[in-house]
N, C-alpha and C positions, 0 to 999 in steps of 0.2 A: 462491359457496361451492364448496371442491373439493370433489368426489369421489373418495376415496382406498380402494381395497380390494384384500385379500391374500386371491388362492386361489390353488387346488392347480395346477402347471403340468403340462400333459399333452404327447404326445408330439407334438403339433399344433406346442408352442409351440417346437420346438426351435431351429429359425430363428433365432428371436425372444429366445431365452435368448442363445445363442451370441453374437446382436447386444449384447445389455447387458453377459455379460460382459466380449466385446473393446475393448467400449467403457471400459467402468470400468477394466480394468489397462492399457489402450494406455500412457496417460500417467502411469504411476505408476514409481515408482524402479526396481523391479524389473522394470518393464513387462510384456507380454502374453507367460504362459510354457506356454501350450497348457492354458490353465484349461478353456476352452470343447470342446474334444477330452477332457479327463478326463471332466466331467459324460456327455458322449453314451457314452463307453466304462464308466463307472460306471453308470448304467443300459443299455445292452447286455448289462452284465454281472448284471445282475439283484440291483447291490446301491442302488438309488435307496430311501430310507425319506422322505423329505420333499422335493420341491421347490416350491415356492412363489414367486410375481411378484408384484409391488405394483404396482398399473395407476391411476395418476393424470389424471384425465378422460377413460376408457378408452383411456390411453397407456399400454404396459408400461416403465416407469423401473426395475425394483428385481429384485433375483430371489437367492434362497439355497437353499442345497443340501443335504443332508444324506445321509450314505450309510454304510452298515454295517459294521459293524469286526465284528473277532473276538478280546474281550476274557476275560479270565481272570482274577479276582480272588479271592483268598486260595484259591486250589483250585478255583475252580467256574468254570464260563462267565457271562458277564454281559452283558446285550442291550444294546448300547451303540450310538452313531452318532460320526460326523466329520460338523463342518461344514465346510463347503470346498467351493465358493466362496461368499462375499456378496458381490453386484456390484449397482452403482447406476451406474445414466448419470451422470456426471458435472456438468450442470447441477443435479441433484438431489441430490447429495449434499451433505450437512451438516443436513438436514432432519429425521432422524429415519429414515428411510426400511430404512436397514439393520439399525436396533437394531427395527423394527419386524416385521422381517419374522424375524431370528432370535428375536425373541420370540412369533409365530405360529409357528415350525416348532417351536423346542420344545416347547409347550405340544400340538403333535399327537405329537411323538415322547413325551411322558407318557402321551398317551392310548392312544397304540398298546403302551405297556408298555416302553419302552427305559428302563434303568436311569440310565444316565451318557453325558453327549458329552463330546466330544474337540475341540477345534480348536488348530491350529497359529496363531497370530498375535500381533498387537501386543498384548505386556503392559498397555500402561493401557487399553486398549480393553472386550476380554472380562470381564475381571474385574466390568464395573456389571453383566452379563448372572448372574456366579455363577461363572463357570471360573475356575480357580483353580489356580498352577503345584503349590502343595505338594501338591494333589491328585493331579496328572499326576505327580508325581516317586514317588509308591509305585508307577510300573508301568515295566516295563521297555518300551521303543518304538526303533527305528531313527530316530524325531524328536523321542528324548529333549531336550530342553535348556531355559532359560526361560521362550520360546515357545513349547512343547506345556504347555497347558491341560486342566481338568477339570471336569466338574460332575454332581453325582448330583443328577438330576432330582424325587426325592421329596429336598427341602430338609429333610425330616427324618431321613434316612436316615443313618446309621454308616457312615464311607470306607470302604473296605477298606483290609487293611495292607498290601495288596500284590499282584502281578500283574502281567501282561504284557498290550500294547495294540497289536493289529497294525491298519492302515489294510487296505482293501482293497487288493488286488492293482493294479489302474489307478496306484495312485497310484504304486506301483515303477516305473514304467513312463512315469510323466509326465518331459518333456522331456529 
């Protein structure tokens, strides 16, 4: 029987994150584009809200990220997160592993009171999680396009019509 569990990654694990990263984007299309240098810079910068590892027979295989925007919706501020990165060692993906772990951090970023996330990615991917482009497209972002995603974390909540969605700073600055 495995043993499969998702906690909180602390600054111990940074090594160790950086490992699963590089390892998950080495071999993908876009390959490895200093994902693992944002995360350390995005917590340096004191906007980390979620990061969490999936440790499979006390192995760490899995790890997603979540970090603080500064969102603005219909006139008001709105506590909002980016997810960016989920990364899986690559033997381990297609398991479940990543939809697992983005569904452990949001369920902490509800608890913690964050409104709405953000991610940038593969359109049929995000959307079984809830994000959703037409939600993204009422906010104005510099990663406006089909690929910027959205989801208001209380599933009962009213979109807003409108707003502006900045990433933190790191990510202007990535590669």
């Amino acid at each position: 029987m495995r043993d499969d569990v998702v906690s909180p990654a602390g600054v111990e694990h940074a090594e160790l994150v950086d490992t699963i990263i590089r390892a998950a984007f080495s071999d993908t299309a876009h390959g490895y584009q200093g994902e693992g240098a944002l995360v350390r810079q995005l917590a340096a910068d004191g906007d980390e809200l979620v990061s969490v590892i999936h440790w499979r027979d006390g192995v760490a295989v899995g790890h997603a990220f979540f970090s603080r925007m500064d969102v603005e919706a219909d006139g008001s501020p709105l506590a909002a997160a980016a997810l960016a990165p989920v990364s899986v060692l690559p033997a381990f993906q297609g398991q479940g592993i990543g939809a697992g772990l983005i569904r452990a951090g949001l369920a902490i970023l509800k608890d913690k009171g964050i409104d709405i996330s953000f991610v940038l990615g593969h359109e049929s991917y995000y959307p079984r999680f809830g994000y959703s482009p037409k939600l993204a497209a009422r906010f104005a972002s510099p990663f406006a396009g089909p690929h910027l995603m959205a989801m208001m974390l209380d599933s009962e909540a009213d979109w807003p019509q409108g707003g502006r969605a900045d990433y933190a700073p790191a990510f202007g600055r990535l590669g």
